[in-house]
VOPAGU-2260 file (C-alpha; in pm, 1 decimal, decimal comma):
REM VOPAGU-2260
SITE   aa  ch    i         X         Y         Z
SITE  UNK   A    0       0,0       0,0       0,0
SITE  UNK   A    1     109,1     311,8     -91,2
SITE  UNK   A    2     260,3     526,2     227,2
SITE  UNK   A    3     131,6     879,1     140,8
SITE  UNK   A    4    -260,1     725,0      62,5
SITE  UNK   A    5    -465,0     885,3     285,3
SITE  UNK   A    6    -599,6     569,6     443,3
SITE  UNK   A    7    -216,5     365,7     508,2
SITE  UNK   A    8    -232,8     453,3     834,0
SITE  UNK   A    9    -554,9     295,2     923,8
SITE  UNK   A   10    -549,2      21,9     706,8
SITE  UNK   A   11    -212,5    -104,5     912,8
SITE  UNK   A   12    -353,0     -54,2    1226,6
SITE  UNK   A   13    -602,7    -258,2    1149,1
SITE  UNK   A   14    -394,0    -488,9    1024,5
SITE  UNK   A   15    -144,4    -451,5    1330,5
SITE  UNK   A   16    -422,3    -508,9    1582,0
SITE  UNK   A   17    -569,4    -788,6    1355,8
SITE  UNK   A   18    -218,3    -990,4    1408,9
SITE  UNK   A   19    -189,6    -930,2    1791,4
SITE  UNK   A   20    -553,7    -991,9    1878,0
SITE  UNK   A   21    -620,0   -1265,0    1611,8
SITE  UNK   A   22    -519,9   -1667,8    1553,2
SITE  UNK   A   23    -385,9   -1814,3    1242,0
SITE  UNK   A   24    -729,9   -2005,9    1230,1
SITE  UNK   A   25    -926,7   -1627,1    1255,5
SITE  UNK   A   26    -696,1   -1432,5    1017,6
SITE  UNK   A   27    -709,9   -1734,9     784,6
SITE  UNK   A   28   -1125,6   -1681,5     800,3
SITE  UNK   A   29   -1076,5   -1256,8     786,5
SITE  UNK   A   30    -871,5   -1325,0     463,2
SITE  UNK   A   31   -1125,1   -1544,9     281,6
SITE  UNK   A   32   -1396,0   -1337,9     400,1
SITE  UNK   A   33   -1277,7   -1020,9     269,2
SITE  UNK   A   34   -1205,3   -1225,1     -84,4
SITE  UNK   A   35   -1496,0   -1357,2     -57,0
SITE  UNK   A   36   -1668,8    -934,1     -42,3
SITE  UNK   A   37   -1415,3    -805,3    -279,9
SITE  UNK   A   38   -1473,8   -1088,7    -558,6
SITE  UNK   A   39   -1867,2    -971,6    -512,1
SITE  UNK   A   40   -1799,6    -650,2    -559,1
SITE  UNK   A   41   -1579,6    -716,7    -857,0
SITE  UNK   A   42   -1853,6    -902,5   -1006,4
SITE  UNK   A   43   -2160,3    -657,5    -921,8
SITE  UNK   A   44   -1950,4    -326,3   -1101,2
SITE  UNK   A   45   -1986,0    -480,7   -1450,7
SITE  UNK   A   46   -2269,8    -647,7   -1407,8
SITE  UNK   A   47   -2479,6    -343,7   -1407,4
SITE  UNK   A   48   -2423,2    -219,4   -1687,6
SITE  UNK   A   49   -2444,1    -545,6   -1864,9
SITE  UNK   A   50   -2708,6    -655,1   -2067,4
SITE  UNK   A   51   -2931,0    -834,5   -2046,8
SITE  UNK   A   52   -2906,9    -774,5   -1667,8
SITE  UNK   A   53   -2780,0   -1128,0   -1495,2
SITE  UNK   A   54   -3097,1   -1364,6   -1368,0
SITE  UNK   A   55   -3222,7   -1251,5    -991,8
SITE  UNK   A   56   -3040,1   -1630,0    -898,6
SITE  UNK   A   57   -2726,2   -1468,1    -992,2
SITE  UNK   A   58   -2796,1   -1139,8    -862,8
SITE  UNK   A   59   -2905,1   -1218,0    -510,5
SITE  UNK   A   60   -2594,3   -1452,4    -485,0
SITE  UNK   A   61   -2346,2   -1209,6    -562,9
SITE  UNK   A   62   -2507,6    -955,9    -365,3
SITE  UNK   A   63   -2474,5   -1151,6     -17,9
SITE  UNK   A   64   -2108,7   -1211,0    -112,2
SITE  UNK   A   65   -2065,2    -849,7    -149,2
SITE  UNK   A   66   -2287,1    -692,0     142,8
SITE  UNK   A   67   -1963,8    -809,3     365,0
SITE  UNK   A   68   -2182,6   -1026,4     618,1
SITE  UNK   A   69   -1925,7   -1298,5     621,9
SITE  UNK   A   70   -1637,6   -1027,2     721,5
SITE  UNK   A   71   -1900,9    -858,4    1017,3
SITE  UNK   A   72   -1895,8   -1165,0    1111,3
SITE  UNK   A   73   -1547,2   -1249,4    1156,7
SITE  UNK   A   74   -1405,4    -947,1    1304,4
SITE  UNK   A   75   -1731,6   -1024,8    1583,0
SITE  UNK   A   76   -1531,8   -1379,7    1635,3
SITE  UNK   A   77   -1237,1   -1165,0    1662,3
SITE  UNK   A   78   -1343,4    -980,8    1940,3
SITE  UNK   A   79   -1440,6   -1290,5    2190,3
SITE  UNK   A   80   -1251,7   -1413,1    2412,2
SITE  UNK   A   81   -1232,7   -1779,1    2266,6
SITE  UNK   A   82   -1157,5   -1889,8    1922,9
SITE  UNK   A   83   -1431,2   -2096,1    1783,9
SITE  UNK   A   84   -1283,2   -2443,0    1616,4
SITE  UNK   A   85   -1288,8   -2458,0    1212,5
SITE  UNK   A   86   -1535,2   -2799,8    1284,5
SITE  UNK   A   87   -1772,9   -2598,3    1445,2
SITE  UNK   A   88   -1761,3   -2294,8    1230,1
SITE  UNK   A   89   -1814,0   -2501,4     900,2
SITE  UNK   A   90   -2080,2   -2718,8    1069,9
SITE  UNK   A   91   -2397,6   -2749,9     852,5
SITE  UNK   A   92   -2612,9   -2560,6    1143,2
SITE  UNK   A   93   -2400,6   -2236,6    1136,1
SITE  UNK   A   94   -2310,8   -2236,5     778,5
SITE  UNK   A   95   -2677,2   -2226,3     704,9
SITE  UNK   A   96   -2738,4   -1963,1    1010,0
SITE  UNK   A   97   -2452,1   -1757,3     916,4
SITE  UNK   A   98   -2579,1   -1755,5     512,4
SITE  UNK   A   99   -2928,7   -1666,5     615,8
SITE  UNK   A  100   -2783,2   -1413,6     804,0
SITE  UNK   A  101   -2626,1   -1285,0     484,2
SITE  UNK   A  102   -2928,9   -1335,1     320,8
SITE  UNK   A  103   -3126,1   -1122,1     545,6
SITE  UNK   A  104   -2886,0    -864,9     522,0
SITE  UNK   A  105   -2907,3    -866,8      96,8
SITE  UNK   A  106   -3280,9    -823,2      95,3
SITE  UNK   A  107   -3230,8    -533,0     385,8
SITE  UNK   A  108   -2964,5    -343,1     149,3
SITE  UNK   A  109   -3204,7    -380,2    -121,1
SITE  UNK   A  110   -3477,9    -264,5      45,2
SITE  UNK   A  111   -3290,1      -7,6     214,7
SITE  UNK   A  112   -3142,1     141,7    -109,1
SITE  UNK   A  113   -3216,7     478,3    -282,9
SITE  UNK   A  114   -3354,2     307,5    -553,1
SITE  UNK   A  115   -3674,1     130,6    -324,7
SITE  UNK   A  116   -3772,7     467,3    -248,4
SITE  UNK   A  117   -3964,6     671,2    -433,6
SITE  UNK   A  118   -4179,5     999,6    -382,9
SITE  UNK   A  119   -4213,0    1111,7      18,9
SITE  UNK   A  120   -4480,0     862,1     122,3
SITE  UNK   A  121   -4474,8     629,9    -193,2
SITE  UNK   A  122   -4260,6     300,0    -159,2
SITE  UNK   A  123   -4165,5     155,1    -485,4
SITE  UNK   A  124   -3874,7     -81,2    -496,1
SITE  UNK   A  125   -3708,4     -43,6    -850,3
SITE  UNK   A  126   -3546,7    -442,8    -880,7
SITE  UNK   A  127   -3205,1    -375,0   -1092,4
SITE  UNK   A  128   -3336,2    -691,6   -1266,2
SITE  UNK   A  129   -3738,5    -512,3   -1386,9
């Protein structure tokens, strides 16, 4: 990273405080997580522009890759006190919890959005995909 960017500093705190507070197992999870957001993102910039626009399948599983719920998530593990095992954190039960929570989170930012709003006291939510 560039030294004189505005944001070096913070970005290697973070970092910095990631490595002392952090396990091998937790970074390991940060790093994938934050692949996982910026591989979404990466994907969603073209895409709308594209068209025809991609299928609302495609769409809705890109978007909960790039809403970042799997990195909340992750710096939250970071912050307790124990460091959950990779077993448990890939088990079937929490894989689907933590996805729906991701999925919740999509239809929120969608619904949230400038474009679901319309006129002051008329909700319209314009799909990217109408």
């Amino acid at each position: 990273m560039d030294p004189g960017h505005p944001l070096s500093g913070t970005v290697l705190e973070l970092a910095t405080r990631l490595r002392e507070l952090a396990d091998p197992r937790q970074r390991r999870r940060m790093v994938d997580a934050h692949l996982h957001w910026l591989m979404g993102a990466a994907w969603e910039i073209p895409a709308t522009v594209r068209r025809p626009r991609p299928s609302v399948n495609d769409y809705l599983l890109t978007r909960m890759m790039y809403v970042a719920s799997a990195a909340v998530l992750t710096w939250v593990q970071v912050s307790e006190p124990d460091v959950i095992d990779d077993t448990e954190i890939t088990s079937r039960p929490v894989r689907a919890l933590t996805e729906m929570a991701g999925a919740v989170r999509t239809i929120g930012a969608i619904t949230d959005s400038p474009a679901a709003t319309g006129p002051p006291g008329i909700p319209t939510i314009d799909w990217w995909w109408a």
